[in-house]
Chimera marker file (.cmm) of the C-alpha trace (Angstrom):
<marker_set name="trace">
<marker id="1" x="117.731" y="131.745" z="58.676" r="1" g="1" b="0" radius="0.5"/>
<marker id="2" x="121.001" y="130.353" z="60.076" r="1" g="1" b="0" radius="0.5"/>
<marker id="3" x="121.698" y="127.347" z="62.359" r="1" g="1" b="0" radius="0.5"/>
<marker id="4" x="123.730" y="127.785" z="65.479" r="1" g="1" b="0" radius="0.5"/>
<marker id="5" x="124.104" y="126.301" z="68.981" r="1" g="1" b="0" radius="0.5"/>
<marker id="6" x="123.513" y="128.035" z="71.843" r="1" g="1" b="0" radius="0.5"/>
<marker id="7" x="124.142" y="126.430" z="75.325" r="1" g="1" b="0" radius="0.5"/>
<marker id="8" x="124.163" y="122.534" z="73.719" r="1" g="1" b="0" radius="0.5"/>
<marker id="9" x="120.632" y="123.456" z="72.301" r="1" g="1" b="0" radius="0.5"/>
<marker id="10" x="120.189" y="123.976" z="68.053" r="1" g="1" b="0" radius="0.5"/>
<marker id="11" x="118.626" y="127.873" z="67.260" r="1" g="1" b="0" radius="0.5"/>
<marker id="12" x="117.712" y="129.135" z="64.127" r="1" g="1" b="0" radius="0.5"/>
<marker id="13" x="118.448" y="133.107" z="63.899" r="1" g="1" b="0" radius="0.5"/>
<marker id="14" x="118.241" y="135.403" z="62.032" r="1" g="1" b="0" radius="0.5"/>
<marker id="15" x="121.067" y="136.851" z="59.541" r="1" g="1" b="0" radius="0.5"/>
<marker id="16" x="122.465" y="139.622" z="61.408" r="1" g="1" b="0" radius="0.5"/>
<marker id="17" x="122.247" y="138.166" z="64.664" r="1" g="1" b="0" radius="0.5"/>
<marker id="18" x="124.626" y="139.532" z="66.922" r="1" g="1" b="0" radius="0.5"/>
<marker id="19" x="126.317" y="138.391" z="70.149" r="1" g="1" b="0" radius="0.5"/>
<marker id="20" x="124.447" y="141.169" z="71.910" r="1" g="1" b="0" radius="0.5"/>
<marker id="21" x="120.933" y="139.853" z="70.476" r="1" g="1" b="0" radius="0.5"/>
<marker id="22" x="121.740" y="136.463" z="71.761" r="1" g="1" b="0" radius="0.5"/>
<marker id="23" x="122.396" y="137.676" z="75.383" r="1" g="1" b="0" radius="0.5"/>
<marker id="24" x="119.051" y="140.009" z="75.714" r="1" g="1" b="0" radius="0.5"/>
<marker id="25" x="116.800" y="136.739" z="74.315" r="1" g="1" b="0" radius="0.5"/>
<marker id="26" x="118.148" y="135.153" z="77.611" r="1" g="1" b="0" radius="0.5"/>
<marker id="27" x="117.597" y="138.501" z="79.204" r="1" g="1" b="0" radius="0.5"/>
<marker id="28" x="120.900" y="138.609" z="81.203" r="1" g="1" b="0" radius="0.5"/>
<marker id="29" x="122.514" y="141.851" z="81.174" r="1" g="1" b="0" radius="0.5"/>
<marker id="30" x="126.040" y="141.548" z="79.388" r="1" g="1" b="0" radius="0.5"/>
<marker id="31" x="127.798" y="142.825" z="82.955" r="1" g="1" b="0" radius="0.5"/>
<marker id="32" x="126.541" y="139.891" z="84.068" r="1" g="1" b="0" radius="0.5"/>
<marker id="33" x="128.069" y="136.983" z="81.528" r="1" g="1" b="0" radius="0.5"/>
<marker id="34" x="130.814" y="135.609" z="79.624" r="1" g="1" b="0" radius="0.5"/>
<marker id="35" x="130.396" y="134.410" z="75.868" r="1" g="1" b="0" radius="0.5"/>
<marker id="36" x="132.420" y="131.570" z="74.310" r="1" g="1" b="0" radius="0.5"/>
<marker id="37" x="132.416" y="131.196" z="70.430" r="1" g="1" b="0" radius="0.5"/>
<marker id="38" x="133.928" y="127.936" z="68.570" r="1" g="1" b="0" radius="0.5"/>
<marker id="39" x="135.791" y="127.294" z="71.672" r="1" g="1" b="0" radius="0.5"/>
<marker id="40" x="137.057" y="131.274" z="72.036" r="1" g="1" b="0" radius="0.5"/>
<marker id="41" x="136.076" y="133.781" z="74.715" r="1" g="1" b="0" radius="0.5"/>
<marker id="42" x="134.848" y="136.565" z="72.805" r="1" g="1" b="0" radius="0.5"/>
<marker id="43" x="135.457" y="140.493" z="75.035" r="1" g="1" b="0" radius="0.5"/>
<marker id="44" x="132.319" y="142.239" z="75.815" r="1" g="1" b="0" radius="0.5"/>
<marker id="45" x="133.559" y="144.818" z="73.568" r="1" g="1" b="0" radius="0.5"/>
<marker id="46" x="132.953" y="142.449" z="70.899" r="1" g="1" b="0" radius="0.5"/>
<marker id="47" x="129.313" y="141.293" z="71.636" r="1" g="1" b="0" radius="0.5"/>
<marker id="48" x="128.265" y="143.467" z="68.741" r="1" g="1" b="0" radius="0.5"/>
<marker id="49" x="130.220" y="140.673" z="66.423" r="1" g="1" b="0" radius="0.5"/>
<marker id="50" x="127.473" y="138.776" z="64.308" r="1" g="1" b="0" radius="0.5"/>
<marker id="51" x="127.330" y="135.130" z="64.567" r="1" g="1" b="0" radius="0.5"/>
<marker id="52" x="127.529" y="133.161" z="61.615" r="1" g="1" b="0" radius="0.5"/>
<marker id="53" x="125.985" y="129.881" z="60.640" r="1" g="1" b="0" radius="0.5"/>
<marker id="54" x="127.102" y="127.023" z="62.679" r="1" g="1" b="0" radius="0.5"/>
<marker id="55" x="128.601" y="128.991" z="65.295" r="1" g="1" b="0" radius="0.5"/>
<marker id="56" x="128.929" y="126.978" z="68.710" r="1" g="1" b="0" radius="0.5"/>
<marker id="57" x="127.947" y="129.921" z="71.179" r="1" g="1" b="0" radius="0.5"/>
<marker id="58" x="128.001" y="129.251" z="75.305" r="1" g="1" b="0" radius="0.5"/>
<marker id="59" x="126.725" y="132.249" z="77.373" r="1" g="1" b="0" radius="0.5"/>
<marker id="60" x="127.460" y="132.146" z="81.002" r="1" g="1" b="0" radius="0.5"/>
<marker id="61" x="125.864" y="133.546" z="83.813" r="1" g="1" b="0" radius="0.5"/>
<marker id="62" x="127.881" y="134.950" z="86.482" r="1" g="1" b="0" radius="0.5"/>
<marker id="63" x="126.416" y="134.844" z="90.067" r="1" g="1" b="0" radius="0.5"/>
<marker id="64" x="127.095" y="136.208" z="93.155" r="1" g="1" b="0" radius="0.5"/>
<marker id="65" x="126.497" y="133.833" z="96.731" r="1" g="1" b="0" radius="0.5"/>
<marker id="66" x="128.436" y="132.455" z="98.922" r="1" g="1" b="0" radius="0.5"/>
<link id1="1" id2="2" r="1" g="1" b="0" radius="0.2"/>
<link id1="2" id2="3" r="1" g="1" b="0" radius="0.2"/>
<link id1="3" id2="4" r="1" g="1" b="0" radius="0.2"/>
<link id1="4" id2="5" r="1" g="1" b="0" radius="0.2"/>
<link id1="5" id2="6" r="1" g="1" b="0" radius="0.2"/>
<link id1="6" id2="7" r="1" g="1" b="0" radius="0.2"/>
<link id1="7" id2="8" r="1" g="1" b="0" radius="0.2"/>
<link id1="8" id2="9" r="1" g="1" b="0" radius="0.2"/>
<link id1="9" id2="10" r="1" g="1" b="0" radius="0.2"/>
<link id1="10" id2="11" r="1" g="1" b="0" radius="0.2"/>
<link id1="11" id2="12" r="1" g="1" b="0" radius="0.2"/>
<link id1="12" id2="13" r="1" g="1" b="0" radius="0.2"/>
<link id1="13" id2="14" r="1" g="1" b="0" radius="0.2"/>
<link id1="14" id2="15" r="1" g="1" b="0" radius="0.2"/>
<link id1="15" id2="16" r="1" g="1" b="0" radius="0.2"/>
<link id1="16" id2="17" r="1" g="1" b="0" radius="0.2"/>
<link id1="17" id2="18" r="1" g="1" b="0" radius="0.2"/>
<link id1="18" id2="19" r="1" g="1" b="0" radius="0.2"/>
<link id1="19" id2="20" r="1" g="1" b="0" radius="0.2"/>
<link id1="20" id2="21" r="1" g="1" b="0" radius="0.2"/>
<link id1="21" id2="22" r="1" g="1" b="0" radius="0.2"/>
<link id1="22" id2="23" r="1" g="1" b="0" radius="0.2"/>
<link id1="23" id2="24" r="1" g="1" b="0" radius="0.2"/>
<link id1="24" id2="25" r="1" g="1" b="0" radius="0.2"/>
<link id1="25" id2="26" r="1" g="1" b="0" radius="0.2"/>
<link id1="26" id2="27" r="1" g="1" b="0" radius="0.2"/>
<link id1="27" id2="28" r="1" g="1" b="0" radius="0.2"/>
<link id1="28" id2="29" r="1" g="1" b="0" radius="0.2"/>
<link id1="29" id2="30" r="1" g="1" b="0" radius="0.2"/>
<link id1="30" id2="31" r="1" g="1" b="0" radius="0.2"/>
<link id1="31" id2="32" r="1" g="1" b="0" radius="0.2"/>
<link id1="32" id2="33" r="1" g="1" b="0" radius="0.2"/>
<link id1="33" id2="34" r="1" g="1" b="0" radius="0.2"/>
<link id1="34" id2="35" r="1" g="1" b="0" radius="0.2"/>
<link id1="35" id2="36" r="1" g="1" b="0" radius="0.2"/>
<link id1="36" id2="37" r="1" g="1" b="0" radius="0.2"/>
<link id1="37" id2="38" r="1" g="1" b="0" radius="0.2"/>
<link id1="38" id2="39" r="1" g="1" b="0" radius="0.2"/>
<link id1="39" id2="40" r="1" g="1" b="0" radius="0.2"/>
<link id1="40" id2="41" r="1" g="1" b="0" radius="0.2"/>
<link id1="41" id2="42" r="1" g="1" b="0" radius="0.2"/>
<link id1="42" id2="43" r="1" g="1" b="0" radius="0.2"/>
<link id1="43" id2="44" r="1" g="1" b="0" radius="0.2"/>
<link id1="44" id2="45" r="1" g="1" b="0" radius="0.2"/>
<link id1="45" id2="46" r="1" g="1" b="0" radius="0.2"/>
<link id1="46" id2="47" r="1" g="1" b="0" radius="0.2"/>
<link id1="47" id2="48" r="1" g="1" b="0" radius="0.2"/>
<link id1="48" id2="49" r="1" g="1" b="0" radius="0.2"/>
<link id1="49" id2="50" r="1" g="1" b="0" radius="0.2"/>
<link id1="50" id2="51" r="1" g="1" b="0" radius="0.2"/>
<link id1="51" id2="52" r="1" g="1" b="0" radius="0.2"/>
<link id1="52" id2="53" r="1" g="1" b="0" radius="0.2"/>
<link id1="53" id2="54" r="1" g="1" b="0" radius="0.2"/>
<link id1="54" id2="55" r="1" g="1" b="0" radius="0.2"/>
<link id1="55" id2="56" r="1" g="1" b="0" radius="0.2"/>
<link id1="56" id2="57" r="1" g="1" b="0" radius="0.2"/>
<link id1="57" id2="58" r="1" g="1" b="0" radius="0.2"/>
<link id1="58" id2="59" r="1" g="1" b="0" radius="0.2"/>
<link id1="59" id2="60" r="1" g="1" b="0" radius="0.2"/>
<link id1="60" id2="61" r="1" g="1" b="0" radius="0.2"/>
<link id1="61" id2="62" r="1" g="1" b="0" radius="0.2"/>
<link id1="62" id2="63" r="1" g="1" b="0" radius="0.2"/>
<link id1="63" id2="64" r="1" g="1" b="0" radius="0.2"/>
<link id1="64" id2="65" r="1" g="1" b="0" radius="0.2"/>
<link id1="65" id2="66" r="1" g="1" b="0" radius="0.2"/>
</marker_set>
């Protein structure tokens, strides 16, 4: 087990984890969000990157409205 943060909160995952596993535990689809890393804004090309301990990860949720 690894620590990071996700969205302010502490996780514990799993070696391996990648981006893409963090998005689907939120169950957003990855059309629908932006990922930030340590401060970086990672391409959805690279969501199948693996997170490493003590990673700082934000996910955000785009949404349509007006």
């Amino acid at each position: 087990m690894m620590k990071i943060t996700v969205n302010g909160k502490e996780w514990n995952a799993l070696a391996g984890t990648t981006i893409a596993d963090l998005i689907g535990r939120f169950k957003i689809s990855p059309r629908a969000c932006a990922v930030e890393i340590n401060g970086k804004i990672i391409k959805r090309e690279k969501f199948t990157s693996l997170v490493k301990e003590g990673d700082v990860v934000e996910i955000i949720r785009m949404m349509g409205g007006g």
